[in-house]
GUMAR-27678 format. One record per atom (N, C-alpha, C): residue in one letter; z, x, y. Coordinates in pm, whole numbers, padded with zeros to 5 digits, always signed. Layout:
BEGIN
aZXY;...
This chain:
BEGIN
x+00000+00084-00118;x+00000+00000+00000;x+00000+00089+00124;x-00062+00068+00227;x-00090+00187+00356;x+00009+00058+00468;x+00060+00156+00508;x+00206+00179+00597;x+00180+00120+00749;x+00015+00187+00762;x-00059+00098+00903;x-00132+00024+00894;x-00091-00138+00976;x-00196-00204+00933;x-00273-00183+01016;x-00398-00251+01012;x-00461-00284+01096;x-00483-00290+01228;x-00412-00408+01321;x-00330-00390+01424;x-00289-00275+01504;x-00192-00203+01402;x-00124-00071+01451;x-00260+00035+01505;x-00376+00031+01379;x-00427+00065+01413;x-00525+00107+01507;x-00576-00036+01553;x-00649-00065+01650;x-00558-00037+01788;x-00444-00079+01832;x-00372-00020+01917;x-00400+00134+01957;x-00370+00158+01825;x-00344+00317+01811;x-00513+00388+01868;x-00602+00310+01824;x-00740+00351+01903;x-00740+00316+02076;x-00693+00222+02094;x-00696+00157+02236;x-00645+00220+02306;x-00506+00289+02238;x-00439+00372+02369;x-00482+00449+02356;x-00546+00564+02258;x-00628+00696+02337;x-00742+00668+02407;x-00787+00556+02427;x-00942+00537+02489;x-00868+00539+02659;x-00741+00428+02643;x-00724+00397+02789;x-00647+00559+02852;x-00577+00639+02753;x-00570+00771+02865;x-00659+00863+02836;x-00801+00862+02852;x-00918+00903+02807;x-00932+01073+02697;x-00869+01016+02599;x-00859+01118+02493;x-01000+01012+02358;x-01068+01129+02338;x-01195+01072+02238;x-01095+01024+02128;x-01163+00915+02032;x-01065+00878+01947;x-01153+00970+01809;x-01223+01046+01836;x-01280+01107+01695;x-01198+01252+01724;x-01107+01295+01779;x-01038+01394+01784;x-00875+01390+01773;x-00856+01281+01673;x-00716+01268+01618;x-00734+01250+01484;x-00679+01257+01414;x-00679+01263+01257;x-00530+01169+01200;x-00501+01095+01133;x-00405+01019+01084;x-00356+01047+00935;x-00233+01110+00871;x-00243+01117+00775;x-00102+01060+00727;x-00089+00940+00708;x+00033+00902+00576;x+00126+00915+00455;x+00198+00949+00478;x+00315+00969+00361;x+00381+00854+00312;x+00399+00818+00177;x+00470+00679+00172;x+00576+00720+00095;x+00676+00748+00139;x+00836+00754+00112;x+00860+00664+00047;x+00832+00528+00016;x+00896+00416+00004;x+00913+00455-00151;x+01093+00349-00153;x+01088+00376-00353;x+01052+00234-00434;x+00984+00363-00536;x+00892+00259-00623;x+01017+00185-00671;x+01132+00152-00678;x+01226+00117-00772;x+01227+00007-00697;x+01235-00054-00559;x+01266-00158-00507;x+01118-00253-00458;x+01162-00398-00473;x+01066-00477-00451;x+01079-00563-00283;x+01168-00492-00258;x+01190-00532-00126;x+01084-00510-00018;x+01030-00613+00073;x+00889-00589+00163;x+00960-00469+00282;x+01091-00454+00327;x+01124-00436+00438;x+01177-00243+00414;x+01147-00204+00272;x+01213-00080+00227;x+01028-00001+00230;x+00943-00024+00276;x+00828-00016+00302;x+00861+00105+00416;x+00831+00291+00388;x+00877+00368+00519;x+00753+00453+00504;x+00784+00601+00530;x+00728+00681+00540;x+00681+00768+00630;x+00583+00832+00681;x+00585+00951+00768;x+00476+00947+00821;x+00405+00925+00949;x+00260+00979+00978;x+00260+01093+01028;x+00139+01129+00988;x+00145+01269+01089;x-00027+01272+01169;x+00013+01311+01301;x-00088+01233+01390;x-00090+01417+01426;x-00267+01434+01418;x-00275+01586+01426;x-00442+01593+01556;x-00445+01656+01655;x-00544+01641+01728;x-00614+01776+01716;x-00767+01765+01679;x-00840+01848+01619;x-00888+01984+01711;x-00887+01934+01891;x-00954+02038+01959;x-00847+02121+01967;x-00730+02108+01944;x-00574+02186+01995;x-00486+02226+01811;x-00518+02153+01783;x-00456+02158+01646;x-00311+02109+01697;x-00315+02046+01770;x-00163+02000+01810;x-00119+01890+01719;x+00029+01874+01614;x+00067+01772+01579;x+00153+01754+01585;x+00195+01590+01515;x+00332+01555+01518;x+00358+01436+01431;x+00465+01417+01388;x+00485+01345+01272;x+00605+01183+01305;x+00552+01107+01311;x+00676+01007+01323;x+00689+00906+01176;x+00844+00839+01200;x+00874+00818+01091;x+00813+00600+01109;x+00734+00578+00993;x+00685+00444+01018;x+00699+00389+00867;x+00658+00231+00886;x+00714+00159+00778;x+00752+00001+00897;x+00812-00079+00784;x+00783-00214+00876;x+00885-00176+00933;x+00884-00271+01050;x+00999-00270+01178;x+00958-00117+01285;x+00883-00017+01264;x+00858+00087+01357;x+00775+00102+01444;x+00899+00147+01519;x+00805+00208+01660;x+00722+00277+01660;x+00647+00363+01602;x+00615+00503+01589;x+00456+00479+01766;x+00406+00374+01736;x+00341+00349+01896;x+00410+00388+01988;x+00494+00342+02018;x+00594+00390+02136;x+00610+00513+02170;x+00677+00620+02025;x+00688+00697+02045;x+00605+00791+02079;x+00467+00755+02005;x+00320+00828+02052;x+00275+00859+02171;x+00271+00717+02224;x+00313+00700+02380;x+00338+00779+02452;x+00508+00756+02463;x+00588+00895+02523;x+00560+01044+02506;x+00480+01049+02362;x+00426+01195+02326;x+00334+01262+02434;x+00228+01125+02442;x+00134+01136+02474;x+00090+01205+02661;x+00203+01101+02692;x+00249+01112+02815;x+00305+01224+02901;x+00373+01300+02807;x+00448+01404+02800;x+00366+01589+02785;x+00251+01521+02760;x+00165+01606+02732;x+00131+01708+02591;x+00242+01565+02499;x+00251+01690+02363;x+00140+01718+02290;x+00030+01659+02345;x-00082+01633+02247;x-00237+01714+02338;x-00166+01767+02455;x-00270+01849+02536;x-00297+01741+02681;x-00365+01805+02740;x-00403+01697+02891;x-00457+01543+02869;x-00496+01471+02969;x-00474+01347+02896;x-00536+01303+03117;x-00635+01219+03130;x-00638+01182+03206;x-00645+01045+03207;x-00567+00969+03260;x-00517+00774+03235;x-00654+00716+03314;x-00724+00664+03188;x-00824+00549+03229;x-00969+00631+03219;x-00966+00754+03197;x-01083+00801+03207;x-01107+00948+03129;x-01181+01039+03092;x-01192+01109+02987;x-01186+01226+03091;x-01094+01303+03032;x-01049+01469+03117;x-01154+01533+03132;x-01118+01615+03212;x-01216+01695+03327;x-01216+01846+03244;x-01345+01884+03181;x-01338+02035+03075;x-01320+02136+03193;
């Protein structure tokens, strides 16, 4: 079962378009922690790790239902952990 749906995903495209980062220069890769022993929908976790290809810059947040990990991307993003980033329009080489 994959950890992002849909949704998350499409978000997750929308906000690099709107602080003009290309969306073919991030890479998404999933870990699913979750234990096989329980049938519970809400024990659903795991790890992304969100890696950007021109910098090799990454970072890993912890997701599964109920997570922020958008948010925190966000703030990443913002912060400049992921390299320059110009809001609304694609950075200046």
């Amino acid at each position: 079962m994959e950890l992002i749906d849909t949704d998350e995903h499409s978000r997750f495209l929308s906000m690099l378009e709107r602080h003009g980062l290309p969306t073919n220069d991030f890479i998404l890769s999933e870990v699913d922690t979750t234990d096989p022993k329980t049938d519970e929908i809400f024990a659903l976790q795991g790890w992304l790790s969100i890696r950007r290809l021109s910098n090799n810059l990454q970072h890993e947040y912890l997701i599964g239902d109920e997570s922020d990990w958008l948010e925190h991307f966000s703030r990443d993003v913002h912060a400049g952990a992921f390299g320059p980033y110009v809001s609304g329009r694609r950075p200046h080489e």
